[in-house]
C-alpha positions as CSV (number, residue, x, y, z in Angstrom):
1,X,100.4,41.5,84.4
2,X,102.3,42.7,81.6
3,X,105.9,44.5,82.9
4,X,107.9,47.3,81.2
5,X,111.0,45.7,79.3
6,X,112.8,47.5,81.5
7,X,111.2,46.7,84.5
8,X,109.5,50.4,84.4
9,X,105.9,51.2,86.3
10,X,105.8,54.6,84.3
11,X,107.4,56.1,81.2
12,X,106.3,59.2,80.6
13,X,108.1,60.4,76.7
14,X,107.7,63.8,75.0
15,X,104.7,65.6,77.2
16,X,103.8,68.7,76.2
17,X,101.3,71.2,77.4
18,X,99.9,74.7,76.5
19,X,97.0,77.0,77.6
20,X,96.7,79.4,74.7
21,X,100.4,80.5,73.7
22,X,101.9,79.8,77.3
23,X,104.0,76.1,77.2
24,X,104.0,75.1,80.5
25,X,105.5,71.9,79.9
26,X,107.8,70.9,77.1
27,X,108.8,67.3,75.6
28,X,108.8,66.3,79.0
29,X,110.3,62.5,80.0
30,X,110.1,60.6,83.1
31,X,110.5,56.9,84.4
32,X,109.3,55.7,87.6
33,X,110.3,52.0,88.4
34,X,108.2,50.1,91.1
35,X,109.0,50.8,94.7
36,X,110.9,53.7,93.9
37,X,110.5,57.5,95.7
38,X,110.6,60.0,92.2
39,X,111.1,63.3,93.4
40,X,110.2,66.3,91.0
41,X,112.0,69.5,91.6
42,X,112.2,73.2,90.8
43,X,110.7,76.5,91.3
44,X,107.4,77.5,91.3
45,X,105.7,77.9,88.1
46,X,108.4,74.6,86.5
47,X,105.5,72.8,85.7
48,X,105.6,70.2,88.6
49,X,101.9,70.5,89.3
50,X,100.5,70.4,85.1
51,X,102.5,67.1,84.9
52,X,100.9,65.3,87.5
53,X,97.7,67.0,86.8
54,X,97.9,65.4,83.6
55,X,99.0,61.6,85.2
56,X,95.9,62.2,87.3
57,X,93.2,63.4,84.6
58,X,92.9,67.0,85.4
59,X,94.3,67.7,82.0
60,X,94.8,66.9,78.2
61,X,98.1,66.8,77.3
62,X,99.1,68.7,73.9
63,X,101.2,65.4,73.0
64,X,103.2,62.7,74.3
65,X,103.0,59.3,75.2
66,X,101.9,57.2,78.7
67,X,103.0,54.1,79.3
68,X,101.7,52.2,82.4
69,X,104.1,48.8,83.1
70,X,104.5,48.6,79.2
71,X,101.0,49.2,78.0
72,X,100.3,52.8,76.5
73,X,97.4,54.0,78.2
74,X,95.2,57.4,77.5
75,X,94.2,59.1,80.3
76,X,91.5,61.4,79.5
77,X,89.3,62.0,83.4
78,X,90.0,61.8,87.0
79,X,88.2,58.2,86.3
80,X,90.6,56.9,84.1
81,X,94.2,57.4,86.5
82,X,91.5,56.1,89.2
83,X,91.5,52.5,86.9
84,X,94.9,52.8,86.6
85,X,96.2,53.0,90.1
86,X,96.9,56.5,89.8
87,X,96.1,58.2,93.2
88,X,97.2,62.0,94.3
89,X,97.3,64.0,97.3
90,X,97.1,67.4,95.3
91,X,98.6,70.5,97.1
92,X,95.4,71.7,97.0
93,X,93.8,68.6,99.0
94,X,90.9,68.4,96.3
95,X,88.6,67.7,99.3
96,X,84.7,69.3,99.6
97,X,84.5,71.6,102.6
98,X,80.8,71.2,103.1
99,X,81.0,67.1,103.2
100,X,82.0,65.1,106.1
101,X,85.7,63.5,106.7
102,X,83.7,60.5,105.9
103,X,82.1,61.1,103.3
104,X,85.3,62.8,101.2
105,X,86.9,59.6,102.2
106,X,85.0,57.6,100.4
107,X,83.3,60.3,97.8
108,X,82.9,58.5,94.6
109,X,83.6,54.8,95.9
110,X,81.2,54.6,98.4
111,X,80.5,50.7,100.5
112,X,76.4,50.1,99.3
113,X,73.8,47.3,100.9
114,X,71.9,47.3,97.8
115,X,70.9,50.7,96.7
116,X,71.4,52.3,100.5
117,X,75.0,53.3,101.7
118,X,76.8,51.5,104.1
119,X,78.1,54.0,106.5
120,X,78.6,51.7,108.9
121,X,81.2,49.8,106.9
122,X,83.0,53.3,105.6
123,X,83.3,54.1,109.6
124,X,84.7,50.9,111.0
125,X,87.6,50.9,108.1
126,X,87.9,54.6,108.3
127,X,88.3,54.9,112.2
128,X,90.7,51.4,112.0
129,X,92.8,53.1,109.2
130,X,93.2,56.5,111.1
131,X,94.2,54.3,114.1
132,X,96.8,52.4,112.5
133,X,98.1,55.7,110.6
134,X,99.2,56.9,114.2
135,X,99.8,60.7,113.0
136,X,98.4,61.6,116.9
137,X,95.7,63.7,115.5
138,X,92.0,63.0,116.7
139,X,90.3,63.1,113.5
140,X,86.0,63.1,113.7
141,X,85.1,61.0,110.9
142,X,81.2,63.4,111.2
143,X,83.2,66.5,111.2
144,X,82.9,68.6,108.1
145,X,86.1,69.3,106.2
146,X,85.7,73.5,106.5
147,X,85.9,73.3,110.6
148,X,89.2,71.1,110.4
149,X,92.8,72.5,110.7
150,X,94.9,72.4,108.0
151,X,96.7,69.9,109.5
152,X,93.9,67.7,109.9
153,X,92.5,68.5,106.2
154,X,96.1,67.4,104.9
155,X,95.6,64.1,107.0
156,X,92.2,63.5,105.5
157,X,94.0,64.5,102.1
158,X,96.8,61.4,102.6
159,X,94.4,59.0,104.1
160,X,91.9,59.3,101.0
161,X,94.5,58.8,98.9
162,X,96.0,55.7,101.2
163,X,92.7,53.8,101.4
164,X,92.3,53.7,97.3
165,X,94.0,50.8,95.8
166,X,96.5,52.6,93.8
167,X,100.2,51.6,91.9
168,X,101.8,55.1,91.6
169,X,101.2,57.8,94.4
170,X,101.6,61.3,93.7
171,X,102.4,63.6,97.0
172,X,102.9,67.4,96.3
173,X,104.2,69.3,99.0
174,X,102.6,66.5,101.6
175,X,103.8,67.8,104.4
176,X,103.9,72.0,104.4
177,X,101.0,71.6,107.3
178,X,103.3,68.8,109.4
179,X,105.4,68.9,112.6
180,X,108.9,66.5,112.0
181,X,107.0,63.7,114.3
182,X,104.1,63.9,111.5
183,X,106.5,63.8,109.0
184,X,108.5,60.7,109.8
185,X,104.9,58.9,110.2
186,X,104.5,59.5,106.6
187,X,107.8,58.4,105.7
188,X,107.0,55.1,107.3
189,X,104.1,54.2,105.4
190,X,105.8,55.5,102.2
191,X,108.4,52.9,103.0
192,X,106.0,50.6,103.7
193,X,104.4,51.0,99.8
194,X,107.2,51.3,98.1
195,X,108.4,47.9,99.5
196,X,105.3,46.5,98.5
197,X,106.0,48.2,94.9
198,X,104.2,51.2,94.7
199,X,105.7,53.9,93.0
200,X,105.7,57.4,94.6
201,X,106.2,60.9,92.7
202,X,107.4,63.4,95.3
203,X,107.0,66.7,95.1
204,X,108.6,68.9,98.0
205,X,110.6,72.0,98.6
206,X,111.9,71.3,101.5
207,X,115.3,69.6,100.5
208,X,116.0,67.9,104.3
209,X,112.8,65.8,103.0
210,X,114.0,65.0,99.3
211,X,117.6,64.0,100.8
212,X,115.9,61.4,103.3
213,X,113.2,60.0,101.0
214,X,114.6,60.3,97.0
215,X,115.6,57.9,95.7
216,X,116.3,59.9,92.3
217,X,115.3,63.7,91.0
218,X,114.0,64.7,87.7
219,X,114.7,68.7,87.9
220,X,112.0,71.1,86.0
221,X,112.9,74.5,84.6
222,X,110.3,76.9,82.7
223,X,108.5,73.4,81.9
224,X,111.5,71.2,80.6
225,X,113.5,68.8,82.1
226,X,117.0,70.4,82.6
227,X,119.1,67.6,84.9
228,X,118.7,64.0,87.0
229,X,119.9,63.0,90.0
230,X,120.6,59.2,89.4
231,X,120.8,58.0,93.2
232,X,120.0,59.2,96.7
233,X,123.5,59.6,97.9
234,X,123.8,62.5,95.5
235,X,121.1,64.1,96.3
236,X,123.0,67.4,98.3
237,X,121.9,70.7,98.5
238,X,124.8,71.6,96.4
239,X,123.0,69.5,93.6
240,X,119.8,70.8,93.7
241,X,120.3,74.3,94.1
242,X,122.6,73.6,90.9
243,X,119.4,72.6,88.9
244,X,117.0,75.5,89.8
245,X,120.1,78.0,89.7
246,X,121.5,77.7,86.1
247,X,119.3,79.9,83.9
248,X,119.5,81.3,80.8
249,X,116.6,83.2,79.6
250,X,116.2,86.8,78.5
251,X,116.4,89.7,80.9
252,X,112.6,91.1,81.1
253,X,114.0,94.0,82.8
254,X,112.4,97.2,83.2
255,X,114.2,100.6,83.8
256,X,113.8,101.0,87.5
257,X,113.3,104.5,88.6
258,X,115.6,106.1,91.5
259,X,113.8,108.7,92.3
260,X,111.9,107.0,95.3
261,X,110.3,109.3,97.9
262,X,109.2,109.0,101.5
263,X,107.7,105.7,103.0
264,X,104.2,106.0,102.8
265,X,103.4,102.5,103.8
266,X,104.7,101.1,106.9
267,X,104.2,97.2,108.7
268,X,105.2,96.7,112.1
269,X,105.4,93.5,114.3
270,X,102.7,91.9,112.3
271,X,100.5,88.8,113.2
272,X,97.3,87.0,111.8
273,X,95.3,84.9,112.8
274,X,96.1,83.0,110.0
275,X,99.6,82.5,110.8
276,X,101.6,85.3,109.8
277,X,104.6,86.1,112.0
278,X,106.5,89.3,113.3
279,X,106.2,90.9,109.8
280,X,108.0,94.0,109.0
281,X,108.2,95.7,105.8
282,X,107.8,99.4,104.5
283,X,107.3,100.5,100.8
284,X,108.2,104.1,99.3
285,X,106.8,106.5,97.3
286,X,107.4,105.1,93.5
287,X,108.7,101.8,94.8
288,X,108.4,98.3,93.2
289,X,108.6,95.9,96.6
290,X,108.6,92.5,95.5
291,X,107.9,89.2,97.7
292,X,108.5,85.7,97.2
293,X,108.2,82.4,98.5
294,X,107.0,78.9,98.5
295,X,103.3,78.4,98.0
296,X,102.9,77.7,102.0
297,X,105.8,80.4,102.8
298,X,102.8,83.1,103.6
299,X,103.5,86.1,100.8
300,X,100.0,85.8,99.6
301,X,98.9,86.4,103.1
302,X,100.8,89.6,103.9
303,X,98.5,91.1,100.4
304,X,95.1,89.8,101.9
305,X,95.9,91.1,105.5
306,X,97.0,94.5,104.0
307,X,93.4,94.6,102.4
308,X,91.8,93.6,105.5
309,X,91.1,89.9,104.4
310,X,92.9,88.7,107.6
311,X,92.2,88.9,110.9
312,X,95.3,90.7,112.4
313,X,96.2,89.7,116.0
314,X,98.9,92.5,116.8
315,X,100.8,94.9,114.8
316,X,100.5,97.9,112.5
317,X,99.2,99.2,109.1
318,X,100.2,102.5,108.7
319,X,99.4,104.4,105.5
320,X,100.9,107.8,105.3
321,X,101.3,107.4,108.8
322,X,97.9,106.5,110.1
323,X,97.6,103.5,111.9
324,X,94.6,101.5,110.6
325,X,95.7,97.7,111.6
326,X,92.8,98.0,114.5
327,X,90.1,98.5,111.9
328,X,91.0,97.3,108.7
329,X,88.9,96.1,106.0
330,X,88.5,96.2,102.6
331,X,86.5,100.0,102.4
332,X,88.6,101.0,104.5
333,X,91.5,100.3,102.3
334,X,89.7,101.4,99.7
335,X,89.0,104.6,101.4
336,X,92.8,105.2,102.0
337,X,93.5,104.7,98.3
338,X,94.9,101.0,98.5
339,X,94.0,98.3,96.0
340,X,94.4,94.7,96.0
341,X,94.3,92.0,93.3
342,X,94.3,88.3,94.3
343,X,95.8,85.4,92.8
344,X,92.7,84.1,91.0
345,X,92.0,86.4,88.5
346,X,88.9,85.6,88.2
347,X,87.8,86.8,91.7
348,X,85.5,89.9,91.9
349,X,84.6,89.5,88.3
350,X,81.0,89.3,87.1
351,X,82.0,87.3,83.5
352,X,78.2,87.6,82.1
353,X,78.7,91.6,81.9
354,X,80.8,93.1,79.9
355,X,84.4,95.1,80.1
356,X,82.7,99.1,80.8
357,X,80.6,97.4,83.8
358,X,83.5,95.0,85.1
359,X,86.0,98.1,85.4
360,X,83.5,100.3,87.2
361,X,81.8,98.4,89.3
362,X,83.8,99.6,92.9
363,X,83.2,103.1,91.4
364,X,79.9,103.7,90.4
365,X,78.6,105.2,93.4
366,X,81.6,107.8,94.3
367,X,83.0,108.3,91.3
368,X,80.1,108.2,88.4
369,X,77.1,108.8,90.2
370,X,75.4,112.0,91.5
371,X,71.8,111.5,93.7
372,X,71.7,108.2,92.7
373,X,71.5,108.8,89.0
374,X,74.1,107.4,86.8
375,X,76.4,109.7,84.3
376,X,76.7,107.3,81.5
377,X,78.9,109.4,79.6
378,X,81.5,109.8,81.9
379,X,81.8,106.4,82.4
380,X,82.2,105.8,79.1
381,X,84.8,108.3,78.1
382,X,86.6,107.0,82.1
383,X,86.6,103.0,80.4
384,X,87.7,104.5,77.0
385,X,90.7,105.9,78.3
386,X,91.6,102.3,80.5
387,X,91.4,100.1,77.7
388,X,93.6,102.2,75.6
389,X,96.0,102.9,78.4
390,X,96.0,99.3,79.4
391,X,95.9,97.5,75.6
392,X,92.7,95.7,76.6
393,X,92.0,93.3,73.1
394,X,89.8,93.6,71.6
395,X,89.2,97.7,72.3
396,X,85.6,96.7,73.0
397,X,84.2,98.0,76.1
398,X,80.9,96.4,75.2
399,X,82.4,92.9,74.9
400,X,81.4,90.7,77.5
401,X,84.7,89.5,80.4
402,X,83.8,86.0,80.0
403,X,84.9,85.6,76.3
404,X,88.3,87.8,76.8
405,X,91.7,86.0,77.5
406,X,93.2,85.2,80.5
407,X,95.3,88.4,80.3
408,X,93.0,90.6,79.5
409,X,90.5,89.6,82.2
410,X,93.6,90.8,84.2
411,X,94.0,94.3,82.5
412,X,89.8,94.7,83.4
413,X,91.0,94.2,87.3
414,X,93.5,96.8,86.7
415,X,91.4,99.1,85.1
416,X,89.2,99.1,88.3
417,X,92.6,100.1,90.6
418,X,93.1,103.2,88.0
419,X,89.4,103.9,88.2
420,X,89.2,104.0,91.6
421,X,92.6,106.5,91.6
422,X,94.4,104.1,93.7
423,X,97.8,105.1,95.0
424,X,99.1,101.7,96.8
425,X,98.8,99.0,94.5
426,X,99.2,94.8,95.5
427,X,99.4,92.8,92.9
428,X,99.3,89.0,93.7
429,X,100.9,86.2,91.0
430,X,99.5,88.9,88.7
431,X,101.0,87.2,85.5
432,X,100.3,84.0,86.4
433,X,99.1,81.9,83.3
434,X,99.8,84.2,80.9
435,X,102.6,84.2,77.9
436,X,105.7,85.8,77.9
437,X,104.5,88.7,75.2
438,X,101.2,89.3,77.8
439,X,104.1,89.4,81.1
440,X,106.0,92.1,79.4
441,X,103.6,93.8,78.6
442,X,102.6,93.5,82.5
443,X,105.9,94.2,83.5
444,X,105.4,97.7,81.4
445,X,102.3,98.9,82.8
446,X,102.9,97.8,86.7
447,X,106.6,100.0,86.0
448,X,104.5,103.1,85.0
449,X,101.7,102.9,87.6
450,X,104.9,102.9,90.3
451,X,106.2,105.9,88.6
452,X,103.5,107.9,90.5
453,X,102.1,105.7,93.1
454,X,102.7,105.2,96.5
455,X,104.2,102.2,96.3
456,X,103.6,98.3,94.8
457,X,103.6,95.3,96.2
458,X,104.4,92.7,93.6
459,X,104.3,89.1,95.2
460,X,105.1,86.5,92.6
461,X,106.5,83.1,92.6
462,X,108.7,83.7,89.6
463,X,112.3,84.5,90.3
464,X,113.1,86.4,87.5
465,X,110.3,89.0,88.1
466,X,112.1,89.7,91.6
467,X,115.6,89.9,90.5
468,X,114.2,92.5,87.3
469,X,111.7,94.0,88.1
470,X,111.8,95.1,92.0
471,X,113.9,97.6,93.9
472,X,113.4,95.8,97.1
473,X,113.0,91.9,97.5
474,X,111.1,89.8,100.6
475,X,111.7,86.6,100.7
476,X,109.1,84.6,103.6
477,X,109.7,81.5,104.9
478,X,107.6,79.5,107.7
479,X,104.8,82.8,107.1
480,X,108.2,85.0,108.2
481,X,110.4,87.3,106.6
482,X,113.3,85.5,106.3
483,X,115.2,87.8,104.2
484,X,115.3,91.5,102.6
485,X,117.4,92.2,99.7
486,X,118.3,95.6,97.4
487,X,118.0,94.9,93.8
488,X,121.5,95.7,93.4
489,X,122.4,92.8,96.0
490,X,120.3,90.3,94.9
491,X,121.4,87.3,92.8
492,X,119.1,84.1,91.8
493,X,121.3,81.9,94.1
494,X,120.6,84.0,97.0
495,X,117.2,84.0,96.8
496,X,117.3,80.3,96.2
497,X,118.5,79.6,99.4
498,X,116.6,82.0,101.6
499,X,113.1,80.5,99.5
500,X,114.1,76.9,100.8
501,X,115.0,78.3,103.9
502,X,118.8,78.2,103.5
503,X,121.5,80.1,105.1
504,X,123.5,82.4,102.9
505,X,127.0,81.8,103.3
506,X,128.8,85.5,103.7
């Protein structure tokens, strides 16, 4: 087996990535040396997840050069980092919810007896590999993944990963579903590879973890590499916070209004089902509330339990004063004039129609339909007015959603909030994905729709939105508020701290 010259496992020279005109990752280099823990860090949106997607196959790289222990390899499919020794728990899990534990353990590299599986063999090493993983859990091999726990579906995540023969393991955010005992087991049998010489990437927020495990950091900013940290005695708090503090891009702020009126949205004591905790928030008239937080922190939660896409176990909702936290769904939202758009833009979206049908599709009954018949000329004139208030491209309301950009699929979802005369608006990671021209541009119309609204709800994972753009900030933490901060009092190291769940010294 042919080695590095200098004894590398994985140089990694000048990646760079792009979807349309957003660079995600920039001339990026990294070396990983055998047995060593590499820990990636930054905020979200750095770019932490496109590089390993790329390492693992899930993307084409724009440019840039591979090297696996000295040989330049192209890694074009999942199948081809598979041949490698390239192996990933993703933060996603990547597992299939309607298959068996066994059967996503072994999906893909399944034990045959001639052309009939050999379940019997995937079992008996399953059930012994679960056994000797001692993570406590009691894991049903026939189970299917969509009735497990989180907990358990991030077990079944690691142990897919551990059972493949692999050379360089990449763990992002491996533990956001773990107790500390679960966490130390992993720990062990990352000790345990790297001393056999497997090389781990390491991807966490949660800086106790990196100072325990790292044995160096590459830090990410806006998708470039902007410091190291050479050993593991200096990896401090102090350090990192260092690397995803120091900034120096252009303000994208707008002008903020002052002339906020009463609270017309109101949270008390809230709890879900799906883990939320104690929440308490409240959002006035022409106000800009931002929240932010780690991917697991829960501030895409508080927006889907608003909508009445969570169970809620105690608390309230009140809108104008009117409880509805007993009975909340998403027409009933809609009936009290509060819209929601998710992360994935592409969610509610019918991409074989086109952009007049997209943007009136919650409406057509109550707003452009009398006895059932349909006022086609209204609607038109209604969309008209959208997709020149909004800057939909091209200015086509016949053009089919499925061959518009990323952003202006976006501006379509929009245009069905101001069609619907919505007066609270939630907007989730709503410029996720899209370039800096397209955010601003964003930033401009979410600054007027607050103007005379009842409020919006921005949750976003980019720090720079919440310092500009946001009267208000939340920061969550462990699916809890951990702090609330006035624009005027917030400051980039501040909300550092209270996103990796940090006190802030006074």
């Amino acid at each position: 087996m042919d080695r590095d010259k200098d004894g590398l496992l994985l140089k990694v020279r000048g990646l760079t990535k792009s979807f349309e005109k957003n660079i995600v990752l920039d001339d990026v280099d990294l070396d990983l040396k055998p047995g060593e823990v590499h820990v990636l860090f930054g905020e979200n949106g750095a770019g932490k997840t496109t590089f390993t997607k790329i390492l693992c196959g899930g993307y084409l790289a724009n440019s840039g050069e591979i090297a696996i222990e000295g040989r330049k390899v192209h890694i074009a499919k999942p199948a081809d980092s598979r041949s490698l020794g390239i192996v990933a728990v993703h933060q996603d899990f990547s597992l299939v919810p309607q298959l068996s534990v066994l059967e996503n353990l072994y999906l893909g590299r399944e034990y045959k007896t001639g052309p009939f599986l050999n379940k019997r063999k995937m079992a008996k090493e399953a059930k012994a590999y679960f056994e000797n993983l001692k993570i406590g859990l009691d894991i049903d091999l026939y189970k299917k993944i969509a009735v497990l726990s989180m907990e358990k579906q991030q077990v079944v995540a690691i142990a897919r990963a551990l059972l493949q023969p692999l050379k360089i393991l990449i763990l992002d955010e491996p533990t956001s579903n773990f107790t500390d005992r679960e966490t130390g087991i992993l720990f062990e049998h990352i000790r345990e590879l790297t001393q056999r010489g497997v090389g781990v990437i390491y991807i966490s927020h949660i800086v106790e973890e990196l100072m325990e495990i790292g044995d160096r950091v590459t830090i990410l900013r806006d998708g470039r590499v902007v410091g190291h940290i050479e050993s593991n005695a200096d990896i401090t708090k102090e350090n990192l916070l260092k690397g995803m503090v120091q900034r120096g891009v252009q303000k994208v702020q707008q002008a903020l209004t002052t002339d906020l009126g009463d609270v017309c949205l109101e949270v008390n004591h809230l709890c879900t089902d799906s883990g939320l905790k104690d929440i308490n928030l409240n959002v006035k008239k022409g106000e800009i509330l931002g929240i932010g937080g780690l991917p697991d922190s829960g501030k895409s939660l508080i927006g889907r339990a608003l909508f009445g896409l969570e169970k809620i176990t105690c608390g309230e909702i009140k809108i104008r004063g009117e409880d509805i936290a007993q009975d909340i769904k998403p027409s009933r939202a809609l009936k009290n004039r509060m819209i929601y758009f998710p992360a994935e833009k592409l969610d509610g979206l019918v991409l074989c129609r086109d952009i007049k049908e997209n943007a009136t599709l919650p409406s057509l009954k109550d707003k452009f339909s009398s006895r059932g018949i349909l006022d086609k000329g209204r609607e038109k004139d209604a969309v008209s007015g959208i997709v020149e208030k909004l800057n939909i491209r091209p200015p086509n309301m016949g053009k089919r959603v499925c061959y518009l950009s990323g952003g202006n699929q976006q501006k379509v979802i929009m245009g069905r909030g101001l069609l619907k005369e919505a007066k609270t608006f939630i907007f989730d990671e709503i410029t996720r994905g899209v370039d800096i021209a397209s955010k601003v541009e964003f930033y401009e119309i979410v600054a007027e729709i607050a103007k005379d609204s009842d409020g919006v709800i921005f949750i976003t994972s980019e720090l720079t939105e919440l310092l500009d753009l946001c009267h208000r900030v939340i920061i969550m933490y462990g699916k809890r508020v951990k702090a609330t901060l006035r624009h005027e009092d917030a400051t980039r190291e501040k909300l550092v701290h209270h996103i990796l769940g940090l006190e802030v010294d006074r």
